[in-house]
MARBA-3410 file (N, C-alpha, C, O; in Angstrom, 1 decimal):
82
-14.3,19.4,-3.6,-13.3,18.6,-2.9,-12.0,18.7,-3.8,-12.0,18.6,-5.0 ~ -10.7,18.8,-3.0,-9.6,18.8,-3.8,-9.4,17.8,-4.2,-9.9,16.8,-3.8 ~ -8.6,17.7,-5.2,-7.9,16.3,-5.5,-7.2,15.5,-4.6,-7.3,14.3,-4.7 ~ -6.3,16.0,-3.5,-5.6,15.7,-2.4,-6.9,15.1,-1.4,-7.0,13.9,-1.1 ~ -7.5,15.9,-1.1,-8.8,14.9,-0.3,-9.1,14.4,-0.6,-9.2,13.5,0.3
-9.8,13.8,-2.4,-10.3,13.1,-2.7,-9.4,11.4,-2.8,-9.9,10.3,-2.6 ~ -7.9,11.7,-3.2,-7.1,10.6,-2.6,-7.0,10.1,-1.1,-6.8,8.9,-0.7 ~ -7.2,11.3,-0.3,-7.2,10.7,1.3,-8.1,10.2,1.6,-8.1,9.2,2.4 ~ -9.2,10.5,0.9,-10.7,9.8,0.9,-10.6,8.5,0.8,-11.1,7.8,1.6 ~ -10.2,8.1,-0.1,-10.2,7.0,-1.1,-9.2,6.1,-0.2,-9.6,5.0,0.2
-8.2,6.5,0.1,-7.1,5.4,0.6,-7.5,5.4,1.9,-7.3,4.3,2.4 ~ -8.2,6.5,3.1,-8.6,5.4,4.1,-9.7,4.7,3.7,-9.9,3.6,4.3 ~ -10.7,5.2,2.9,-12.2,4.5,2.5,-11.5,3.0,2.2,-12.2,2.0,2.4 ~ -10.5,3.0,1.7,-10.0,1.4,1.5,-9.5,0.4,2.2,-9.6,-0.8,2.0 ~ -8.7,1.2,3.8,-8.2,0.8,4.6,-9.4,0.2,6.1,-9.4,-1.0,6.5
-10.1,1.6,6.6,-10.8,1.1,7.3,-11.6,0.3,7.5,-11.5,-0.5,8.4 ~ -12.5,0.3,6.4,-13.6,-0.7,6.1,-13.4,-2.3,6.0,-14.2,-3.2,6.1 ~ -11.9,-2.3,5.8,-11.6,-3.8,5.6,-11.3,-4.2,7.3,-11.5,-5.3,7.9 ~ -10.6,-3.0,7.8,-10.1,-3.5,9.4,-11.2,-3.2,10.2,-10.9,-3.1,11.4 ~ -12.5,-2.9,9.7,-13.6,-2.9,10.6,-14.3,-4.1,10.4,-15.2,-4.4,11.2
-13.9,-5.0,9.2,-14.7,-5.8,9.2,-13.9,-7.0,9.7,-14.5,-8.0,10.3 ~ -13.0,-7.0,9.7,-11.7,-7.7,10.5,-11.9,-8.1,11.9,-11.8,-9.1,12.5 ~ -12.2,-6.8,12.2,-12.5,-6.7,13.9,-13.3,-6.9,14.3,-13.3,-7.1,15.5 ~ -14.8,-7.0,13.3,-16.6,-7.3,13.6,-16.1,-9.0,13.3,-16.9,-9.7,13.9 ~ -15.3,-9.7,12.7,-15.2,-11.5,12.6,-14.6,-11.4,13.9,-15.4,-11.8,14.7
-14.0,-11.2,14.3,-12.6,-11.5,15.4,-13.8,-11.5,17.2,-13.6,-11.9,18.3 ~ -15.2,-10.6,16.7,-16.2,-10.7,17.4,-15.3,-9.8,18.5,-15.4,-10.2,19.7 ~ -14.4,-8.5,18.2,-13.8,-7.3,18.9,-14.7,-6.1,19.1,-14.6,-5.4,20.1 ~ -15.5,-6.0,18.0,-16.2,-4.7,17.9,-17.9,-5.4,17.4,-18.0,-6.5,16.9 ~ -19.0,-4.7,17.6,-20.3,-5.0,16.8,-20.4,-4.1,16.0,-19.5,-3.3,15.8
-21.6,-4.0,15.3,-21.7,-2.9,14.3,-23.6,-3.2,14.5,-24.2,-4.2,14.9 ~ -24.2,-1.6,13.8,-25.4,-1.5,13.7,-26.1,-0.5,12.8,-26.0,0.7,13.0 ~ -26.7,-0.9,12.1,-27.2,0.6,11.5,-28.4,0.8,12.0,-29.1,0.0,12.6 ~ -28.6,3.0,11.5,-29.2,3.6,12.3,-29.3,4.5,11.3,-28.3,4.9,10.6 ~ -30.9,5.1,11.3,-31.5,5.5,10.7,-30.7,7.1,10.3,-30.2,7.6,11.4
-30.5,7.8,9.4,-29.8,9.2,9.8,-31.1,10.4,9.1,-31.9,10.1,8.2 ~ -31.1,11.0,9.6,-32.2,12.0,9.0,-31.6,12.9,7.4,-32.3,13.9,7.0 ~ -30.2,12.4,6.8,-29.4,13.2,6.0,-29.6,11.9,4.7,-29.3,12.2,3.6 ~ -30.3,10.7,5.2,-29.8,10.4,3.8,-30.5,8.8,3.9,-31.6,8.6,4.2 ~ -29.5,7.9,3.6,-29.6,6.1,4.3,-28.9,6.0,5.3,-27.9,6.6,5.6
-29.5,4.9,5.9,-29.0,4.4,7.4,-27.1,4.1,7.3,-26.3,3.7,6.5 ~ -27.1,4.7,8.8,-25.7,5.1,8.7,-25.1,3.6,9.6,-25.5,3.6,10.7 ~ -24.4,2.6,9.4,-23.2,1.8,10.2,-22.3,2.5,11.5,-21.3,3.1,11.5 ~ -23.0,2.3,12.5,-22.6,2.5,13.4,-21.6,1.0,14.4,-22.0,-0.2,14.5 ~ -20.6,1.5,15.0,-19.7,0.1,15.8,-19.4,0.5,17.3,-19.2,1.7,17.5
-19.4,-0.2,18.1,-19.0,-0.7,18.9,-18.3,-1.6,20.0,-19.0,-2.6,20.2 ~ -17.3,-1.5,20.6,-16.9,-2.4,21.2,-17.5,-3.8,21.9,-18.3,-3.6,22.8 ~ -17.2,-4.5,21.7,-17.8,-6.1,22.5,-16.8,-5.7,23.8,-15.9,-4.8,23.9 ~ -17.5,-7.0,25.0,-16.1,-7.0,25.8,-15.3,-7.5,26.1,-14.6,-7.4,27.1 ~ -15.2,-8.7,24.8,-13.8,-9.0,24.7,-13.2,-7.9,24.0,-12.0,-7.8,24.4
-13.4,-7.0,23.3,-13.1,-5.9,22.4,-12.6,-5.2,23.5,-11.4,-5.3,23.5 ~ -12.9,-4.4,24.8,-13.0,-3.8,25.6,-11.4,-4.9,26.2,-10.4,-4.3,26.2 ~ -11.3,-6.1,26.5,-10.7,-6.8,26.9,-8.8,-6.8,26.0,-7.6,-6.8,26.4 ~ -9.3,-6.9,25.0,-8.4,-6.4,24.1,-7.5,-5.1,24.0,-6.3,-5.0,23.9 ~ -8.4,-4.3,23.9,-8.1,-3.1,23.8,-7.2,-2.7,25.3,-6.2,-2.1,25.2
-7.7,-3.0,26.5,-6.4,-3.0,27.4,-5.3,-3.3,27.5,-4.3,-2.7,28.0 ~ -5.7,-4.7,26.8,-4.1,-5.6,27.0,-2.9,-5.4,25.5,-1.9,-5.8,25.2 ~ -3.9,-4.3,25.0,-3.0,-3.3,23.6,-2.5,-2.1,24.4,-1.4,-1.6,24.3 ~ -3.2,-1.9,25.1,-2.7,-0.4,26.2,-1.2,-0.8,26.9,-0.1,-0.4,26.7 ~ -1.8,-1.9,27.7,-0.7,-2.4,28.6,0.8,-2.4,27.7,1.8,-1.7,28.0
0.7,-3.6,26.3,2.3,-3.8,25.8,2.3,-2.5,25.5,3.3,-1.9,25.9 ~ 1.5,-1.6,24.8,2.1,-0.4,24.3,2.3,0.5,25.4,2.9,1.4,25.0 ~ 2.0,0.6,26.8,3.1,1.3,27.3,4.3,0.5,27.5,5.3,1.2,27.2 ~ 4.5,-0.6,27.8,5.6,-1.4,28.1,7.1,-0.9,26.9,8.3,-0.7,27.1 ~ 6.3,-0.6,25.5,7.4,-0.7,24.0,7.8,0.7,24.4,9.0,1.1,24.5
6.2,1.8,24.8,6.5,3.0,24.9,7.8,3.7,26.0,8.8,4.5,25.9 ~ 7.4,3.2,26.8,8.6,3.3,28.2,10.0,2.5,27.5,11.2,2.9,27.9 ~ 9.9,1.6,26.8,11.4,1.3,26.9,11.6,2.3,25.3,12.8,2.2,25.1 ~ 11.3,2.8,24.6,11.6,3.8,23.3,12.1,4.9,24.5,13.3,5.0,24.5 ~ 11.6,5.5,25.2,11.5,6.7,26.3,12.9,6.5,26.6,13.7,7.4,26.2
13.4,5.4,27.3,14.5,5.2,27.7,15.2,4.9,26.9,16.1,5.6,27.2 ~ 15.6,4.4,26.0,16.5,4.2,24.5,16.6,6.0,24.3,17.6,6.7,24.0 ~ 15.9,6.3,24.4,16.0,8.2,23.9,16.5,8.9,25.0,17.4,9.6,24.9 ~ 15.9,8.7,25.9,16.3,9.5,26.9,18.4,9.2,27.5,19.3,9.8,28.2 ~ 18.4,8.3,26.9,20.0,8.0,26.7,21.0,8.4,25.9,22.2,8.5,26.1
20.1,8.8,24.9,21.0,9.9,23.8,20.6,8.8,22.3,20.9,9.1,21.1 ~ 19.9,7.8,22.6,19.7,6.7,21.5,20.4,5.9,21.3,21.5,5.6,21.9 ~ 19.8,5.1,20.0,20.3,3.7,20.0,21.9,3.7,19.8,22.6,2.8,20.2 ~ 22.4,4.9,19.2,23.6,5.4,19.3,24.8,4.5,20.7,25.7,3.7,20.7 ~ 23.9,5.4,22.0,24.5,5.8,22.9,24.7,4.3,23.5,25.8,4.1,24.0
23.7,3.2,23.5,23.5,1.6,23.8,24.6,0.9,24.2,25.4,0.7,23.3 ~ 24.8,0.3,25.4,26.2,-0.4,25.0,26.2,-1.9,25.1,27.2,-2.6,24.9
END
């Protein structure tokens, strides 16, 4: 492994794991382990459906931000704003 990977490794290995566990309290996602034939049981997750519930109403504002950036650009930008 390069050195470069091994930093990408490392900085999301430090990031996800905290916002998976973030999201398994918030009772967004479940989690389970499961046996793997490569090694020790592997952490598998899943959405809840408030998780499922959530995750739309993240869809929804983010087209809302995405359409109005669209339009801010499609104008020539914030530049162009009056």
């Amino acid at each position: 492994m390069s050195v470069i990977l091994f930093f990408v490794y490392i900085y999301i290995s430090s990031t996800i794991y905290p916002l998976l566990l973030r999201l398994e309290k918030k009772n967004l996602i479940n989690s389970e382990f499961r046996p793997s034939p490569l090694g020790p049981s592997r952490k598998y997750y899943s959405l809840t459906k408030e998780g499922i519930l959530t995750l739309k109403e993240f869809y929804k504002n983010w087209n809302e931000v995405s359409q109005s950036v669209n339009t801010i650009l499609s104008m020539g930008g914030i530049n162009n704003v009056k």
